[in-house]
C-alpha positions in Angstrom: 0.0 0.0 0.0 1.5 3.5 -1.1 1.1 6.7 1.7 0.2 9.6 0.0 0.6 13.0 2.2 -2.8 14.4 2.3 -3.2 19.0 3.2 -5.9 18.3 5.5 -6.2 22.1 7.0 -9.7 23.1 6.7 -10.0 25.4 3.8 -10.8 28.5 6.3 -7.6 27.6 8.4 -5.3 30.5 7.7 -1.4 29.7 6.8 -1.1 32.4 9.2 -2.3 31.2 12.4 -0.5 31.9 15.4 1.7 30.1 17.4 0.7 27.9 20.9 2.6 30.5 22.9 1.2 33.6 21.3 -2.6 32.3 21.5 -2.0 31.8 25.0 -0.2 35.2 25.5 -3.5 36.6 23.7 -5.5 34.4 26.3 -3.7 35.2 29.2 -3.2 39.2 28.3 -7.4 39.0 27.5 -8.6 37.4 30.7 -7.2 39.8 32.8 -8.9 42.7 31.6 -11.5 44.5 34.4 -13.9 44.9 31.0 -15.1 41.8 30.1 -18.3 39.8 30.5 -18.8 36.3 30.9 -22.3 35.5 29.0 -24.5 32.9 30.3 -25.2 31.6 26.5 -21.4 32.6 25.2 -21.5 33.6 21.1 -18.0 34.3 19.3 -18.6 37.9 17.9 -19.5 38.3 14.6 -16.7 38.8 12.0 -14.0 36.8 14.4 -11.7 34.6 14.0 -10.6 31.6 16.0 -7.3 30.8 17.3 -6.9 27.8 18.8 -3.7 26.4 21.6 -3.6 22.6 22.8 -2.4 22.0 26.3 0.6 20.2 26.6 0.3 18.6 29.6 -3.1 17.7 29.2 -6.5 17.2 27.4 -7.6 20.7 27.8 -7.2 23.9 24.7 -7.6 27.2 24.7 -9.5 29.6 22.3 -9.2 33.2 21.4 -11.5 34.9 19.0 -9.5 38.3 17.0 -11.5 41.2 15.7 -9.6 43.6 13.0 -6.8 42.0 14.6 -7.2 42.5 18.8 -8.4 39.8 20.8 -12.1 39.9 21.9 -13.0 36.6 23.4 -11.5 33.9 25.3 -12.7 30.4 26.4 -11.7 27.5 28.4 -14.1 25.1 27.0 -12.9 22.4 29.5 -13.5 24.4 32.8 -16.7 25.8 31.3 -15.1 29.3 30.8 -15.7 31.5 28.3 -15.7 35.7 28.2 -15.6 38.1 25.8 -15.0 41.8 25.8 -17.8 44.4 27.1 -19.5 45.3 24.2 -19.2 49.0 24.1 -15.5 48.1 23.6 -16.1 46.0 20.5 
């Protein structure tokens, strides 16, 4: 049987998606804001995109959601956290 290397990126995933370490810096620089909410029914804001970082050490991944660039939202699927900027900000 041959092996044949297969691109299976999803067409939307960006050749320019950022790093573990800098989606966490994004996470970690986001979730200590004083502005941000944490919705009871959490939505990623319209227009976003997603940024994703796996934990090493476990099953657990991060997410950060970009706007024209700047970080909006964060989650912690995992541990049930998710928050997003206050909206007058966005």
């Amino acid at each position: 049987m041959s092996q044949q290397n297969v691109n299976t990126a999803a067409k939307e995933s960006a050749e320019t998606s950022l790093s573990t370490d800098q989606v966490l810096d994004l996470y970690d620089w986001l979730t200590a804001r004083d502005n941000l909410i944490r919705p009871a029914d959490f939505t990623p804001p319209a227009g976003s995109t997603e940024e994703v970082a796996y934990d090493d050490y476990g099953p657990d991944y991060y997410q950060v959601w970009l706007l024209n660039g700047w970080p909006v939202a964060a989650a912690a699927p995992m541990d049930g956290f998710f928050c997003q900027l206050a909206t007058e900000v966005l």
